[in-house]
C-alpha positions in Angstrom: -4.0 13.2 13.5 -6.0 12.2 16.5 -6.3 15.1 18.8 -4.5 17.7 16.9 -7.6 19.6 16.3 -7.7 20.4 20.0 -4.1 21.4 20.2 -5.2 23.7 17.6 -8.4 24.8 19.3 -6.6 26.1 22.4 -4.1 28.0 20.6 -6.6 30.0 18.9 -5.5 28.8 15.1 -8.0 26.1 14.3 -9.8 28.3 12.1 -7.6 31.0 11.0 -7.2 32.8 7.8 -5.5 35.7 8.4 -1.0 35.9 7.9 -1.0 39.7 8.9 -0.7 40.8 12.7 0.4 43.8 14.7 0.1 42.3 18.0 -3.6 42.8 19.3 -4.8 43.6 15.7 -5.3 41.2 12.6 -6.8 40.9 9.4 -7.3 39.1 6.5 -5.0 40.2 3.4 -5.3 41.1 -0.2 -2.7 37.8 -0.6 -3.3 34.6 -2.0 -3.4 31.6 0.8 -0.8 30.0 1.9 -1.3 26.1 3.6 0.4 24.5 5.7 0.4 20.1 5.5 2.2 18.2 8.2 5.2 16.4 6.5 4.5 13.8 9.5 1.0 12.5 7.5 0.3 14.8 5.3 -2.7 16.6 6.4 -3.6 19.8 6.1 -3.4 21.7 9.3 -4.4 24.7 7.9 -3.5 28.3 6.2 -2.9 31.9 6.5 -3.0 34.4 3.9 0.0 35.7 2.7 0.5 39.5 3.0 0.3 42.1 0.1 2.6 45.0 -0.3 0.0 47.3 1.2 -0.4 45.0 4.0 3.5 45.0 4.5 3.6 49.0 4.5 0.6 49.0 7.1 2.3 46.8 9.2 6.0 48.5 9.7 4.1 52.0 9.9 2.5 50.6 13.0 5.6 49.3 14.5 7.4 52.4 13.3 4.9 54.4 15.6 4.7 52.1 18.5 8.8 52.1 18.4 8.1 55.4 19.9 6.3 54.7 22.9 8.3 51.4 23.2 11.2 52.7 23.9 10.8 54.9 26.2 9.1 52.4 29.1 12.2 51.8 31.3 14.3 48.3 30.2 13.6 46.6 33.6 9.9 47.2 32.6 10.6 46.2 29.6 12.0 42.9 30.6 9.0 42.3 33.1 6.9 42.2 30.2 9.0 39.6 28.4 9.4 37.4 31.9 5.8 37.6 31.7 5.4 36.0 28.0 8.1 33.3 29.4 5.4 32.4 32.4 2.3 32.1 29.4 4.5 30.2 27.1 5.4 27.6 29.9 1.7 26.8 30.4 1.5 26.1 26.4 4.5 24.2 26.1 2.5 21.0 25.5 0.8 22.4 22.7 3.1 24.6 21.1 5.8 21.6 21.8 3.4 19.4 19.6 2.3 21.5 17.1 6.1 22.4 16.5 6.4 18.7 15.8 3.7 18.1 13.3 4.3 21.3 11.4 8.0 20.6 10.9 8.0 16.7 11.6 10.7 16.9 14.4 10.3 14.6 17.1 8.2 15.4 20.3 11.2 15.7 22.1 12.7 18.4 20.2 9.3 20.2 19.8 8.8 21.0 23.5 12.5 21.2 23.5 12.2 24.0 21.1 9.8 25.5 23.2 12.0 25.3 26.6 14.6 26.9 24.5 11.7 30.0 23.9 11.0 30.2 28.1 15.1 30.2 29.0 16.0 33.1 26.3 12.7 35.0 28.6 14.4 34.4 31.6 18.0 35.6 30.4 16.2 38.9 28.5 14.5 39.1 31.8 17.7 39.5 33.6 19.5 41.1 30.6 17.1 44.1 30.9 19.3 45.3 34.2 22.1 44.7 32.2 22.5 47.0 29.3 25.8 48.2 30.0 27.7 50.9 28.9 31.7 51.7 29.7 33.2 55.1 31.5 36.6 56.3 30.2 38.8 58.6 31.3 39.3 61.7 29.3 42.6 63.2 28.6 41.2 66.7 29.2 40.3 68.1 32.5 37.2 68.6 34.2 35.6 66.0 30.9 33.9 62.7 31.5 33.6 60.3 28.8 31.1 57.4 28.6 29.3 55.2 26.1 25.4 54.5 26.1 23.1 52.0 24.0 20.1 52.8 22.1 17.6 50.6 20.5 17.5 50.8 16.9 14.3 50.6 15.6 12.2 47.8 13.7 13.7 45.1 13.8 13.5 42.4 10.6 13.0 38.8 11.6 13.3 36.0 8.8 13.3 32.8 10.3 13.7 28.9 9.2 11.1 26.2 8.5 13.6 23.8 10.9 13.6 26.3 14.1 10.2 27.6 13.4 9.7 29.7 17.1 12.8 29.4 18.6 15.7 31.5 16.5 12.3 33.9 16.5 12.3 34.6 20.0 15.9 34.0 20.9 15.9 37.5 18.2 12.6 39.0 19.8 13.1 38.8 23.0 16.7 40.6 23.2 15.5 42.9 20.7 12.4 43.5 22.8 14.5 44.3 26.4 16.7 46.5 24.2 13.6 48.8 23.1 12.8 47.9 19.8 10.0 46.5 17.7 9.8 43.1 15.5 8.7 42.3 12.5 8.4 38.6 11.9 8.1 36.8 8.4 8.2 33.2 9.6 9.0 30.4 7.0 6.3 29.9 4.3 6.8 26.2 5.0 5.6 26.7 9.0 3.3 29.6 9.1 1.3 28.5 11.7 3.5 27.7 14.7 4.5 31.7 14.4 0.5 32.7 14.8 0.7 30.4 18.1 3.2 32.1 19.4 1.5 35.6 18.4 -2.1 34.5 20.0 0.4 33.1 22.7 2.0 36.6 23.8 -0.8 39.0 22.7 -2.8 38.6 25.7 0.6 39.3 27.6 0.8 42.5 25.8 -2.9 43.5 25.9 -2.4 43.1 29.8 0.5 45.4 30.1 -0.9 48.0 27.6 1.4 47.8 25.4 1.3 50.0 21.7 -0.2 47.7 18.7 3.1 46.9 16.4 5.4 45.8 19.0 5.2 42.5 17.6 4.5 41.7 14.2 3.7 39.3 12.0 3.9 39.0 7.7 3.4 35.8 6.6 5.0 35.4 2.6 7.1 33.9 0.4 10.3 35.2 -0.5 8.9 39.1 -1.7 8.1 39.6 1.9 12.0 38.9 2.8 13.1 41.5 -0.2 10.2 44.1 1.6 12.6 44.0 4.7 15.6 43.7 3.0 14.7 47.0 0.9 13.3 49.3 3.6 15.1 51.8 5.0 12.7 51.8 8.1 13.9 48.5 9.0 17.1 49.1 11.2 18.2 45.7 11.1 17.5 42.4 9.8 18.1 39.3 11.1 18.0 36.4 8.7 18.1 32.9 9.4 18.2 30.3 6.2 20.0 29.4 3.3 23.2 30.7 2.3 21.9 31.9 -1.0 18.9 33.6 0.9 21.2 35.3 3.3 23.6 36.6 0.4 20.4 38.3 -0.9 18.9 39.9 2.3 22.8 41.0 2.8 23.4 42.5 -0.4 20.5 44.5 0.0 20.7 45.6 3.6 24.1 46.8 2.7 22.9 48.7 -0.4 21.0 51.0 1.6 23.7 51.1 4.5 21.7 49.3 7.0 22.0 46.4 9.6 21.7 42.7 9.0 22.4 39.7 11.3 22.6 36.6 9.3 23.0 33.0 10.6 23.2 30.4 7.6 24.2 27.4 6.1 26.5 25.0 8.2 28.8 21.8 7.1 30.0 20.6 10.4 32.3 18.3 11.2 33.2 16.3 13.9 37.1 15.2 14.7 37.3 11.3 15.9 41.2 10.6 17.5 42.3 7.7 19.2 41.9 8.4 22.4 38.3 9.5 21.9 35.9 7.6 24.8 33.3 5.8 21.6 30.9 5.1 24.5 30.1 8.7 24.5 31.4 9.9 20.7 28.9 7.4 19.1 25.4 8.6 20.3 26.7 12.2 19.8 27.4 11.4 16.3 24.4 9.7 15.5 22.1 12.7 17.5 23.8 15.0 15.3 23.9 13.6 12.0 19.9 12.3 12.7 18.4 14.7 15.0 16.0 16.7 13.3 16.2 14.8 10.3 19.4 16.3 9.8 17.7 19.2 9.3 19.1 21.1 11.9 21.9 24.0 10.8 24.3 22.7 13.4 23.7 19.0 11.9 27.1 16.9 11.9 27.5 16.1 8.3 31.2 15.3 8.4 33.1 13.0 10.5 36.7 13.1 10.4 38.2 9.6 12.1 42.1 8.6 12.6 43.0 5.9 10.7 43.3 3.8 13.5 40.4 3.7 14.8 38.4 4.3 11.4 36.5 0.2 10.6 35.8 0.4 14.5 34.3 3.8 14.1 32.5 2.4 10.9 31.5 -0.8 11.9 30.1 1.0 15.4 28.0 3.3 13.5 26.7 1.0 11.0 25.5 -0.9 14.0 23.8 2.3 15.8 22.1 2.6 12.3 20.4 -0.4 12.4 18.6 0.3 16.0 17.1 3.4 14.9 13.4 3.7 14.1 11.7 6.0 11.3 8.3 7.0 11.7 5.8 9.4 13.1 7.6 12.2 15.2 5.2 12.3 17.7 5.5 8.8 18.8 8.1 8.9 22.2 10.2 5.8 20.7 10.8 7.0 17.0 14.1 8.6 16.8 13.4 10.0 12.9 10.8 12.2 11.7 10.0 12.8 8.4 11.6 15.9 6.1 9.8 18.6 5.6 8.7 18.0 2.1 9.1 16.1 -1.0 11.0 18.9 -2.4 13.6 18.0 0.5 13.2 14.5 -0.2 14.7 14.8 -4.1 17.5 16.8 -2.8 18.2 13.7 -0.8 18.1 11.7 -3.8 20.0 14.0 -5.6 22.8 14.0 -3.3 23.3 10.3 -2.3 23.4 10.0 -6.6 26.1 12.4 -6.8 28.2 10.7 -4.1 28.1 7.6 -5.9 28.8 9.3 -9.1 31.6 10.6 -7.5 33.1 7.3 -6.2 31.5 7.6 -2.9 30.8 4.0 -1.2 27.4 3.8 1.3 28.4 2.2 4.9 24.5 2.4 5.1 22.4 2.3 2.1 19.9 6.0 1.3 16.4 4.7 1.1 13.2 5.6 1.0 10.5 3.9 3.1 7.2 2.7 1.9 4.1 1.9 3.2 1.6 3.0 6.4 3.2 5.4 8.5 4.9 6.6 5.2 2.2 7.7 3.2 3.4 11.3 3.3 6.2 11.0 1.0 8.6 12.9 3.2 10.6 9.6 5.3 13.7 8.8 4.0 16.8 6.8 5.6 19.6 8.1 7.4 22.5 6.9 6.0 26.4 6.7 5.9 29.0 7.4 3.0 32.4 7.3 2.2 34.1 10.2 0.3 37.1 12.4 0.0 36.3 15.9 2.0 37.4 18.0 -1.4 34.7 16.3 -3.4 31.8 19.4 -4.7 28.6 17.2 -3.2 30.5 17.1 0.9 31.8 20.7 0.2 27.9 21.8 0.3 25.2 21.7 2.3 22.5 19.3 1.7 19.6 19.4 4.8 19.1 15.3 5.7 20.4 12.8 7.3 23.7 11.9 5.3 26.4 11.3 7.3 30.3 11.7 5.1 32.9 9.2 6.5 36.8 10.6 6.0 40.1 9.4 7.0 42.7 11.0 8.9 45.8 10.5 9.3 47.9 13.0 11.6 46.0 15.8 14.0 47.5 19.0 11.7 45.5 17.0 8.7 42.2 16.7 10.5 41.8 20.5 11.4 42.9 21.1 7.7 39.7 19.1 6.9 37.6 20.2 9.1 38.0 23.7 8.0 38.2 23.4 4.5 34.3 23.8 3.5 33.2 27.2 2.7 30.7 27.0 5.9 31.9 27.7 9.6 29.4 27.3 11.7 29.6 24.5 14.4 32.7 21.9 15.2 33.5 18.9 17.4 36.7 17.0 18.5 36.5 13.9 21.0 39.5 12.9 22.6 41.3 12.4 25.9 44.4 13.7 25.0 44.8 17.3 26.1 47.0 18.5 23.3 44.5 17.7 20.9 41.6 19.4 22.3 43.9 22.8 22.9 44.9 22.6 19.4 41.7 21.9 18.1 40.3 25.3 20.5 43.8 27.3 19.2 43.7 30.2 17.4 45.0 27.5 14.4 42.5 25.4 15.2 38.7 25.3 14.3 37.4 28.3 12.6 34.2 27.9 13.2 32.3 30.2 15.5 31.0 26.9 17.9 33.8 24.7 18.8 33.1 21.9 21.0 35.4 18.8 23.1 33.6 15.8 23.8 30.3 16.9 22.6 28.7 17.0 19.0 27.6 19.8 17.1 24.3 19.9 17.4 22.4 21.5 19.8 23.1 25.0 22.2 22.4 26.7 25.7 21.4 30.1 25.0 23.7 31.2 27.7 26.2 31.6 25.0 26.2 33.6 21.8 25.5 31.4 18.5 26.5 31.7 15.3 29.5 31.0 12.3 32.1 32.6 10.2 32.1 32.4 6.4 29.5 31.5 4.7 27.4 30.8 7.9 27.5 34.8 7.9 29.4 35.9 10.8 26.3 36.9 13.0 25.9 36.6 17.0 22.4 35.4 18.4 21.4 34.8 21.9 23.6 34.9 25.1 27.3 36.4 25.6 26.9 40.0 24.5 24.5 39.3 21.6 22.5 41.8 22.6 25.0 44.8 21.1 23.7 43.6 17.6 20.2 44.9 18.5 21.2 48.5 20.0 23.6 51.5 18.5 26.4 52.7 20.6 27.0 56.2 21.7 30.0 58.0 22.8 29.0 60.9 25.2 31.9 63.5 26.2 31.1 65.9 29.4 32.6 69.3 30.4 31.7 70.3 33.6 34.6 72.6 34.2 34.6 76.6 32.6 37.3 76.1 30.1 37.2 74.0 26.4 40.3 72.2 26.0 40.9 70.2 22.9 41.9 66.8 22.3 45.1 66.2 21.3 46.4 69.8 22.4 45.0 71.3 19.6 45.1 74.7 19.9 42.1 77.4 18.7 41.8 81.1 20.1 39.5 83.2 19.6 38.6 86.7 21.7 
């Protein structure tokens, strides 16, 4: 594409080879290489070499050794370092913004949006880094002070997603970074080369402050490399971002060797239509979030729940909104859908609009695939709308595109039954005016998911507050709120100042 190849000039990738870095060193692996092709035209952008197992173990030994030294510069410092990286990545937004969007075939908008997302979580780690708190108690014995403390853990394991391909990265790195620890990435095999950006990005950053080689890694791989972090006892914690099958695996295998993980998976989110709901403002929500991204986004609305009587206005509204959108290449400012991210993705498109019709599924917008020039990649499909029952086995998973299930409700108790019953529990939506929905909906009996939302969709976050889901969406925290406790261990310290050692709980034990 016209012009990439200077995007790709300036950020130092237009002629690399190398999927192995420790921050200010990199080198070509023993690995076999790994390309990356845009989904948006199908070029070749380039390739990295995947890491070897030797290349793995050189890599953690240096961020094992750098831990050392990195935790011991004070947290404020710490967090001037990372306000710093926030400052270099503002003046490649444009770049890295674009290069997000050819990579993973998200619009422009969402690219640089991506990137924003990277500068705020700098500025709240920057502030965060004064904030480390800890809690004094008061101890039942006398003359005793009790208080807790946090304390980095280590490395820290990042596996991130082709669909966020710098942004989960650095809402994990940077917290993890403030709190004293090191990082390990192993970005997505399907978007290697948006994480070496972001490495050439920050390194200058860290070569400026003196900061130990290994503080921030990369590994590019396939899968082994995620089973090398899962597996190694050196890795403190691992935070895994990806299918729910993937994160089962990385889980199962932290907890085998008693370590930390942090896993953020698969969603099935619904949103909750009712009859007072203002459709001026429900429809474009609805349509962002079952579209944006390709519907390739975890917190994608893929169900939508609508009252009965409002359900052939709801339907015919949205078949309407369908017809106004406009496929094509992501960077263009007026396309609203990018590609997938590859043929793969495509044919479980394919394969899922086939089982909804097998399973008596009717299509308010007919699943397509476009042909012809700008569609030569084989990745563009068409958003589209379906009928079905919520209990049926294709709407109870997961499938990453733009469908959009249509359901029926009937009474306000019925549509938070639905909406909760999929295995997944990560994001949620009601609109309505009516205030007795909306409480319900935020009641303890309400939603289950860890993202509950009135009169906004499911898709998209501040990074003010903590994300993540319940279920099978994992149960991890990432991000704002307290977050930051999954990244450190607590300790409980106990004083005595006085000249006497009483025991808790009047336990008595004397010796002469």
């Amino acid at each position: 594409m016209k012009g990439i190849d200077v995007i790709l000039e300036k950020l130092g990738i237009a002629d690399v080879n190398h999927g192995v870095t420790t921050g200010q060193a990199s080198w070509e692996s023993g690995g076999a290489l790994l390309e990356s092709f845009s989904p948006v035209d199908g070029r070749r952008i380039g390739a990295v070499r995947q890491a070897a197992h030797a290349d793995y173990g050189r890599v953690v030994e240096t961020a094992s050794l750098a831990f050392k030294t990195w935790r011991s510069i004070p947290a404020p410092k710490r967090g001037e370092i990372v306000r710093q990286m926030g400052v270099k990545l503002r003046e490649y937004k444009q770049e890295l913004g674009t290069l997000v969007s050819y990579e993973t075939g998200k619009s422009l908008q969402e690219g640089l949006g991506e990137v924003q997302e990277m500068i705020d979580i700098c500025d709240f780690a920057t502030g965060l880094s004064r904030q480390l708190y800890g809690l004094t108690m008061h101890s039942e014995r006398p003359q005793h002070r009790m208080y807790e403390q946090w304390h980095p853990l280590g490395v820290v394991g990042i596996i991130s997603a082709f669909n966020f391909p710098v942004a989960v990265w650095s809402w994990n790195s940077m917290i993890a970074w403030v709190c004293g620890n090191v990082c390990v990435w192993k970005p997505s095999e399907k978007t290697p080369l948006t994480a070496i950006a972001c490495q050439h990005i920050i390194q200058d950053v860290l070569k400026d402050n003196h900061v130990p080689e290994g503080v921030s890694c990369i590994v590019s791989g396939g899968r082994d490399v995620g089973e090398w972090l899962a597996q190694d006892p050196r890795v403190a914690l691992v935070s895994a971002t990806g299918s729910i099958p993937m994160g089962r695996s990385v889980g199962e295998a932290v907890a085998r060797r008693l370590g930390k993980s942090l896993l953020e998976l698969g969603g099935n989110n619904a949103i909750i239509v009712t009859p007072t709901a203002d459709l001026k403002v429900a429809i474009p929500a609805i349509v962002f979030g079952a579209v944006g991204t390709a519907g390739q986004r975890c917190t994608s609305t893929r169900r939508l729940i609508v009252h009965d009587s409002i359900f052939e206005e709801v339907k015919s509204r949205l078949a309407k909104a369908y017809g106004q959108l406009k496929i094509g290449n992501p960077l263009d400012p007026g396309i609203h859908v990018g590609p997938l991210i590859d043929q793969q993705a495509v044919r479980q498109y394919q394969n899922a609009a086939e089982q909804i019709k097998q399973a008596g599924g009717s299509f308010v917008v007919a699943p397509g695939i476009p042909e012809g020039d700008p569609y030569t990649s084989g990745c563009y499909v068409t958003p589209c709308i379906a009928e079905v029952e919520n209990h049926w086995a294709i709407v109870q998973h997961e499938t990453f595109a733009p469908i959009l299930y249509l359901i029926r409700y009937h009474d306000a108790e019925e549509a938070i039954a639905l909406q909760n019953d999929v295995p997944q529990g990560l994001s949620s939506a009601i609109f309505t005016n009516d205030l007795r929905d909306a409480e319900q909906f935020l009641s303890f009996g309400g939603s289950d998911c860890g993202i509950a939302n009135v009169n906004i969709g499911t898709s998209g976050a501040e990074i003010g507050g903590a994300f993540g889901g319940e279920k099978e969406t994992g149960g991890g925290r990432e991000s704002g709120s307290d977050a930051w406790k999954a990244y450190m261990r607590r300790q409980t310290n106990t004083i005595n100042y006085g000249t006497a050692l009483p025991l808790a709980q009047g336990i008595k034990f004397e010796i002469e």
